[in-house]
KEROVEX-414588 format. One record per residue (C-alpha): x, y, z; chain; residue in three letters. Coordinates in steps of 0.25 Angstrom, whole numbers, plus 2048, in hexadecimal, padded with zeros to 3 digits. Each point is the difference from the previous one (the first is absolute). Layout:
% residues N
 east north  up unit code
    X     Y   Z    A  ala
...
//
This chain:
% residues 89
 east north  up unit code
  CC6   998 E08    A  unk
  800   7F3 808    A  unk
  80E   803 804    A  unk
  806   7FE 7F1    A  unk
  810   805 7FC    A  unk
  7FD   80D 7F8    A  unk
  807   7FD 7F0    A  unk
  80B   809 7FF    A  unk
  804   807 7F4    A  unk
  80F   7FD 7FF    A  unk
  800   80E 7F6    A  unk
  7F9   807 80A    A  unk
  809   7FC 80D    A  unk
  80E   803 7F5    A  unk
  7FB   80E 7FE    A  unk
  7FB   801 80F    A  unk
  80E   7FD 804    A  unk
  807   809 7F3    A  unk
  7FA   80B 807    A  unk
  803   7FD 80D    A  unk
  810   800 7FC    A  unk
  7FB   80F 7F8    A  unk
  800   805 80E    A  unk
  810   7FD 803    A  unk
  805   803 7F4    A  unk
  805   80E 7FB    A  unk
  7F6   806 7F2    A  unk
  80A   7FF 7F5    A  unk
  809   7F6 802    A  unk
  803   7F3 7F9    A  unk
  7F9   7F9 809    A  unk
  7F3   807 801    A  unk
  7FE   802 7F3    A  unk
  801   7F0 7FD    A  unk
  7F6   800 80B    A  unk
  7F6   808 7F8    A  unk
  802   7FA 7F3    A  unk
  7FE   7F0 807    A  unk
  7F2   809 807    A  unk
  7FD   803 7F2    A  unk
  803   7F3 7F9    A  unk
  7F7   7F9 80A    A  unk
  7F4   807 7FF    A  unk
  802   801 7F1    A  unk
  7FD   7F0 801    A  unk
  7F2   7FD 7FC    A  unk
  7FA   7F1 801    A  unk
  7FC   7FC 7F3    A  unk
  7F5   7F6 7FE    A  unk
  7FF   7F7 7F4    A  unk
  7F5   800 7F9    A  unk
  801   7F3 7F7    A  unk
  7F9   7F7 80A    A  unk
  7F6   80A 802    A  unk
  7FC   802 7F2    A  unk
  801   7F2 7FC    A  unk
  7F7   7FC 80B    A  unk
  7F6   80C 7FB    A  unk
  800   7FA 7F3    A  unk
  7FF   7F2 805    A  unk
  7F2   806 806    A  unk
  7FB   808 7F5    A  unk
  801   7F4 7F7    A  unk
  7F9   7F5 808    A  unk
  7F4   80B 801    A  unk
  7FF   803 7F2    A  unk
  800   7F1 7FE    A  unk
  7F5   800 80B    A  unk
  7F7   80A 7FB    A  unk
  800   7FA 7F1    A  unk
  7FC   7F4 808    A  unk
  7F4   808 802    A  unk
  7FD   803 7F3    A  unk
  805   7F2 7F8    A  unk
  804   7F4 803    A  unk
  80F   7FD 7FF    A  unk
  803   7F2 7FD    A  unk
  80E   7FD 803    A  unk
  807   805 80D    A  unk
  803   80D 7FE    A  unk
  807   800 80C    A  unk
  80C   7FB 7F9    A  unk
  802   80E 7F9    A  unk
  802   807 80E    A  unk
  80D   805 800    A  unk
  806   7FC 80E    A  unk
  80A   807 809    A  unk
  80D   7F9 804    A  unk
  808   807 80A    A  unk
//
């Protein structure tokens, strides 16, 4: 696309590369097998997303449109903006 660098996966280039010195070494020795257990420690890494900013933001949300549809129905007086709970990140 457009001549753009590919994003590398450093996780993906170390096990690429652990598997690549599986080829040379001997099964069973030392060596080898703390080359499967650093395989098997890398792909047991997962990316965790936090959900705080998330869930603050969608109540953030689902607050200003309850305000909006009682809007609707009555009149509110004072700004009921101000109850709004806002996200600092």
């Amino acid at each position: 696309m457009l001549g753009l660098p590919k994003k590398t996966n450093p996780a993906k280039e170390e096990v690429k590369r652990l598997y690549e010195s599986l080829k040379e070494l001997v099964p069973g020795s030392d060596d080898y097998q703390k080359a499967v257990e650093a395989i098997e420690k890398i792909r047991g890494q997962k990316k965790r997303i936090d959900w705080t900013p998330i869930i603050v933001a969608g109540i953030g949300l689902t607050q200003i449109i309850l305000i909006l549809k009682h809007e609707e129905l009555r009149v509110i007086a004072s700004k009921a903006l101000g109850f709004v709970v806002r996200g600092r990140v």
